[in-house]
C-alpha positions, 0 to 999 in steps of 0.5 A: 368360146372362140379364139381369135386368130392372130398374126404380127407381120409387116406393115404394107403402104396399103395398111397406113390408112389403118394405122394413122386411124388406130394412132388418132383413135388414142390423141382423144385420150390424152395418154399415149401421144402428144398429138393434140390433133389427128394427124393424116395418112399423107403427114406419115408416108416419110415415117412409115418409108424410115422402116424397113423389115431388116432393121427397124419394123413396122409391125400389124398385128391383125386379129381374124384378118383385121388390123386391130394394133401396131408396133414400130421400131424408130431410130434413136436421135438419128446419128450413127452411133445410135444405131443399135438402140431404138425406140417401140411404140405400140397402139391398139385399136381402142376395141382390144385394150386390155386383151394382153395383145401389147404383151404379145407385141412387145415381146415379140419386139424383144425377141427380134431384137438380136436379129435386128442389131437392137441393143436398147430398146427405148419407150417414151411414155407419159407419167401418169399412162399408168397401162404403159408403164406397167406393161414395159416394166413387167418386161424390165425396162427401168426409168432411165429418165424422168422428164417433169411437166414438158408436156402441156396437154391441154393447159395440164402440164405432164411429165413424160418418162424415158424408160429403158431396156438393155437387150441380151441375146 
């Protein structure tokens, strides 16, 4: 049986295309974002723009050259004080769910953190993703916040959890 190659390194403008189609490939679902509609590659320039290699990534993980995944670090309610949390997300193409690769992510995410002046990692993720949940609480983040029914995902009201991981270097 082959293996499949795979590489995490950052994201480049040329790939956004790839990224805003991986991101829209989830909206459908009902899951992983409360986009309701896609959204376009020109609508995220200024987001892809906020990451940088040195402090807040925008990672691609490519499988046999092609991009199948991403993770990126935000920042966290944009004051200063915050500087040292953020917030990761990571959406795969719907082709490589269940392969273990947001594993790889997040803890490639974890291990780069002290070099990222990360502190807290932060996750939104909604209730009843039950995937999610579990992936981050495998890695010990805890429920820090449990926000009932502030998403209405198509007349279905949903709960979004804030969980939380304090990074020790």
């Amino acid at each position: 049986m082959k293996e499949n190659k795979l590489t995490i390194r950052n994201a480049k403008l040329e790939n956004l295309a790839t990224i805003v189609r991986i991101y829209n490939s989830s909206i459908p679902g009902r899951l992983a974002t409360a986009d309701l509609e896609e959204i376009t590659v020109e609508s995220r320039i200024a987001w892809f723009h906020e990451h940088n290699a040195h402090h807040r990534p925008l990672w691609i993980l490519e499988e046999d050259g092609n991009i199948v995944g991403w993770l990126s670090f935000q920042s966290f309610y944009g004051r200063p004080a915050y500087h040292a949390t953020a917030e990761v997300s990571i959406y795969l193409d719907p082709s490589v769910q269940g392969k273990g690769y947001a594993q790889l992510l997040i803890e490639r995410a974890i291990s780069q953190c002290p070099k990222l002046e990360v502190k807290t990692l932060l996750a939104f993720v909604f209730g009843h993703n039950k995937p999610s949940v579990n992936l981050f609480q495998k890695y010990q983040f805890e429920k820090w916040a449990h926000l009932p029914k502030i998403a209405d995902m198509d007349g279905v009201e949903r709960d979004l959890l804030i969980l939380g991981k304090r990074i020790t270097s």
